[in-house]
SEMARDREN-743990 format. One line per field, with one value per residue (C-alpha): x, y, z; residue number from 1. Coordinates in nm, 4 decimals. Layout:
% SEMARDREN-743990
c1 = (X / ...) $
c2 = (Y / ...) $
c3 = (Z / ...) $
seq = (NUM / ...) $
% end
This chain:
% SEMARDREN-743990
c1 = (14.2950 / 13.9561 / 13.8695 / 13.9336 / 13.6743 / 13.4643 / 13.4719 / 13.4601 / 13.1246 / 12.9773 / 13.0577 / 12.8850 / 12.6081 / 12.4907 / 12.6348 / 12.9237 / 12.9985 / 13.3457 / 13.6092 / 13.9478 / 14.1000 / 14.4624 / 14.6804 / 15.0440 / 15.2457 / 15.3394 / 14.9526 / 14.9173 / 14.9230 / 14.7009 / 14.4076 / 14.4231 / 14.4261 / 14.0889 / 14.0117 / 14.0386 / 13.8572 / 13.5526 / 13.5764 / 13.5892 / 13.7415 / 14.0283 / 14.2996 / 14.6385 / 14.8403 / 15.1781 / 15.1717 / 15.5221 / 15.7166 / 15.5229 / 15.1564 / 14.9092 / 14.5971 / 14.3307 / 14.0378 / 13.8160 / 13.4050 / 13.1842 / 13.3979 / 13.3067 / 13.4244 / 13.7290 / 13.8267 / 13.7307 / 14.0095 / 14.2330 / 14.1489 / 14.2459 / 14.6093 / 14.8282 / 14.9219 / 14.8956 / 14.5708 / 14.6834 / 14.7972 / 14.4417 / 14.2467 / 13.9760 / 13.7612 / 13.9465 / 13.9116 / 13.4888 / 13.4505 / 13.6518 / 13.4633 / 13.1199 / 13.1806 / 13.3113 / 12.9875 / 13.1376 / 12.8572 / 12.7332 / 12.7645 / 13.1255 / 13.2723 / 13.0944 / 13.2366 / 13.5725 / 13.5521 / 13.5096 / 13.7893 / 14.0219 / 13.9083 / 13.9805 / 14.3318 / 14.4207 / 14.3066 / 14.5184 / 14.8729 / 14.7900 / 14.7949 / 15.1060 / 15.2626 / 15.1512 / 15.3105) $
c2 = (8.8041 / 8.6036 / 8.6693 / 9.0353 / 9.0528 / 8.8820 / 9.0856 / 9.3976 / 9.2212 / 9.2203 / 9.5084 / 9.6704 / 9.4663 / 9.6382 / 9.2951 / 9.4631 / 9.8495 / 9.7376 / 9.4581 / 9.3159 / 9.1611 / 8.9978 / 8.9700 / 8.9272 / 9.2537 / 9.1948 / 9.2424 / 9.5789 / 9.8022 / 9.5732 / 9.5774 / 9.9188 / 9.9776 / 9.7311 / 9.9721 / 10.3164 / 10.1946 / 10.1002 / 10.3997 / 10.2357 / 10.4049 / 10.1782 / 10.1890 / 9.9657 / 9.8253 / 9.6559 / 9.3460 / 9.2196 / 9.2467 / 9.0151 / 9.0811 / 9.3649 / 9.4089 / 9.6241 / 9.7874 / 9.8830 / 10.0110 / 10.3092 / 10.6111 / 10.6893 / 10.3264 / 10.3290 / 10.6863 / 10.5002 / 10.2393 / 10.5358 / 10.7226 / 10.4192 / 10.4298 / 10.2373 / 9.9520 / 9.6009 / 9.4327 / 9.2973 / 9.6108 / 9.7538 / 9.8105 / 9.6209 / 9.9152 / 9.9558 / 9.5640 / 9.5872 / 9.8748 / 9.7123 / 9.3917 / 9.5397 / 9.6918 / 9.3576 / 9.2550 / 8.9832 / 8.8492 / 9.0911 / 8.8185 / 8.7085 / 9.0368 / 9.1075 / 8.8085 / 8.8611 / 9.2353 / 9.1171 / 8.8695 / 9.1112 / 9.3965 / 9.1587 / 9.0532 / 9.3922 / 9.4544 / 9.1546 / 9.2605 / 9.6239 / 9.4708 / 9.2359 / 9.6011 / 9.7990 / 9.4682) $
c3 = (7.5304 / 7.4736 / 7.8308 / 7.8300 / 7.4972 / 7.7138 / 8.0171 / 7.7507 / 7.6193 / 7.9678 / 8.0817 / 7.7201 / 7.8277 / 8.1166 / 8.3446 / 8.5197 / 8.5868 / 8.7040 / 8.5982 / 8.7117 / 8.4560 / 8.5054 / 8.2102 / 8.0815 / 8.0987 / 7.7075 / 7.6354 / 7.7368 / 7.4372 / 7.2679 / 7.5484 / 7.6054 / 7.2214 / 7.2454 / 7.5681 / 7.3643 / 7.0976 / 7.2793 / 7.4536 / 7.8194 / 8.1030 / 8.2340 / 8.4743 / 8.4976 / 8.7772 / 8.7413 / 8.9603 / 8.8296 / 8.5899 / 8.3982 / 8.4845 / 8.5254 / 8.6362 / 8.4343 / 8.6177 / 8.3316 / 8.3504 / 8.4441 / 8.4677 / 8.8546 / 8.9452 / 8.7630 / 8.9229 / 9.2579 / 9.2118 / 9.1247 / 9.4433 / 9.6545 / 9.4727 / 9.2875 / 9.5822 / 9.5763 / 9.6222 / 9.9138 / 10.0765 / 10.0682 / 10.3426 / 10.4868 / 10.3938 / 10.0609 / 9.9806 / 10.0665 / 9.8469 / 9.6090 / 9.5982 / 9.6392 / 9.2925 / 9.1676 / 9.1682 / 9.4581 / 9.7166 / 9.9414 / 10.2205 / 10.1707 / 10.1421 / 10.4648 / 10.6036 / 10.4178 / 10.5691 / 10.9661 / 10.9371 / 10.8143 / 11.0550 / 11.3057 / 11.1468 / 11.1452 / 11.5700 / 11.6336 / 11.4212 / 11.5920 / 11.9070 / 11.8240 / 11.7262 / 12.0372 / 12.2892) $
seq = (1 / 2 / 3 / 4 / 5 / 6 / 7 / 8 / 9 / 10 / 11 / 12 / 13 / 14 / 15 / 16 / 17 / 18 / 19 / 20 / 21 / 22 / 23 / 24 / 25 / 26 / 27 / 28 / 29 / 30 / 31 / 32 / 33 / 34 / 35 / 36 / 37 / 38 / 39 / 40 / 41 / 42 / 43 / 44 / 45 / 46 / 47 / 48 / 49 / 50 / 51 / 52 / 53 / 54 / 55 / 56 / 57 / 58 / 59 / 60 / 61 / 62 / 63 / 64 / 65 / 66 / 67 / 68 / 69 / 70 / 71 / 72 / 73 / 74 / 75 / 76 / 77 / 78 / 79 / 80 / 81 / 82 / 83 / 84 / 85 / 86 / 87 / 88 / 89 / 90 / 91 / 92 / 93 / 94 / 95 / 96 / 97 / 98 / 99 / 100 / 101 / 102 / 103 / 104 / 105 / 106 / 107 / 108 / 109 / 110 / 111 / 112 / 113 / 114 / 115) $
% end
């Protein structure tokens, strides 16, 4: 829970518009409790049974992540993980990088698919 103050206190701060915060499942009521009373926008994903994610920041980036649907991080596009990353606050650089090498997974298991 320390971590998710945190990343409340930087986002208040001006330092992020958008955070990904992974937590235990059993934690939930309490952050968005924390979430509500700050008045932050916030979105959750189950990733198991035991664990969520929490997208929390500026409105507009928060309905973003909503937009792209509730999937696993994994599942997203390479367009979808770029735009995603980008408003992490991630290096411009790698997620360019991280963006090519996908695009080009993706060419090669259509290909595999198409054979």
């Amino acid at each position: 829970m320390k971590v998710l103050i945190h990343h409340i206190y930087e986002y208040q701060k001006g330092l992020r518009q958008l955070v990904l915060h992974t937590m235990s499942a059993e934690e939930r009521e309490l952050a968005e409790q924390k979430m509500k009373v700050q008045g932050i926008s916030y979105y959750i994903q189950e990733v198991t049974e035991r664990k969520i994610n929490v997208f929390m920041g500026a409105k507009e980036c928060v309905e973003v992540v909503k937009q792209i649907g509730n999937k696993r991080l994994c599942d997203y596009s390479p367009e979808e993980d770029f735009i995603l990353g980008s408003m992490l606050g991630y290096d411009k650089r790698q997620q360019c990088e991280r963006y090519l090498k996908k695009k080009k997974e993706q060419r090669i298991n259509q290909l595999r698919i198409i054979a």
